[in-house]
TORKOL-932578 format. One record per residue (C-alpha): y, z, x; residue number from 1. Coordinates in steps of 0.25 Angstrom, whole numbers, plus 5000, padded with zeros to 4 digits. Each point is the difference from the previous one (the first is absolute). Layout:
<rs>
R    v    w    u   k
R    Y    Z    X NUM
...
</rs>
This chain:
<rs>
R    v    w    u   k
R 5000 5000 5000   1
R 5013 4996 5007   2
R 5013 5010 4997   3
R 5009 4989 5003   4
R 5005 4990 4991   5
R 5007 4984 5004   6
R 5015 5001 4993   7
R 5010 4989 5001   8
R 5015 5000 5000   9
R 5013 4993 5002  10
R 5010 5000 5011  11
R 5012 5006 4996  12
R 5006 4990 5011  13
R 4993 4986 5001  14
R 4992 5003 4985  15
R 4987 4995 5008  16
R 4987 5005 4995  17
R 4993 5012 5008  18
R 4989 5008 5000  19
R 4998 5015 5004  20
R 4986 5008 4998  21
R 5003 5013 4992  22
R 4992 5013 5002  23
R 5000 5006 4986  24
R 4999 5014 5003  25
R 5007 5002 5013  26
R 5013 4989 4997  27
R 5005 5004 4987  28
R 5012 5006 5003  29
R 5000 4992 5013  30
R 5012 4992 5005  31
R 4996 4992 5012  32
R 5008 4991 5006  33
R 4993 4985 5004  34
R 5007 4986 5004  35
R 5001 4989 4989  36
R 4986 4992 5007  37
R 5010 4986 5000  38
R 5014 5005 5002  39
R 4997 5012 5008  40
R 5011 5008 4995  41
R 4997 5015 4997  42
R 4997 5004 4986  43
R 4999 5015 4993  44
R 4986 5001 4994  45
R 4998 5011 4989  46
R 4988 5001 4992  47
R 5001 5007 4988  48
R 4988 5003 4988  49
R 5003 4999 4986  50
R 4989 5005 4993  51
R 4987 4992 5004  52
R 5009 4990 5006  53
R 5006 4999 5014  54
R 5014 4993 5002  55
R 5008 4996 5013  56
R 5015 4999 5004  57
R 5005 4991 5011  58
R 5013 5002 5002  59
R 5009 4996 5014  60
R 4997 5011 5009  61
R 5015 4998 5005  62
R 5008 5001 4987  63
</rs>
């Protein structure tokens, strides 16, 4: 059984799709900072839990 889970989100800079893997229990709450994997600019990754479902923020991590 795998504890991490394949997500996808948006560069808050170029828009470019990008993928992250997601630990379930130990991210939630989490904000990890990762570059964009086609503009390479810095982006704020939180992950958040909304009942059974888990939601990311990308925001600019320079703003």
């Amino acid at each position: 059984m795998s504890l991490t889970r394949a997500m996808g989100f948006s560069c808050p800079y170029c828009m470019a799709s990008n993928d992250v893997e997601i630990d379930e229990i130990n991210d939630v709450g989490q904000v990890q900072v990762l570059d964009c994997q086609v503009c390479c600019q810095p982006i704020e990754l939180t992950v958040y839990q909304h009942s059974d479902e888990l939601e990311l923020e990308a925001i600019r991590e320079n703003d």
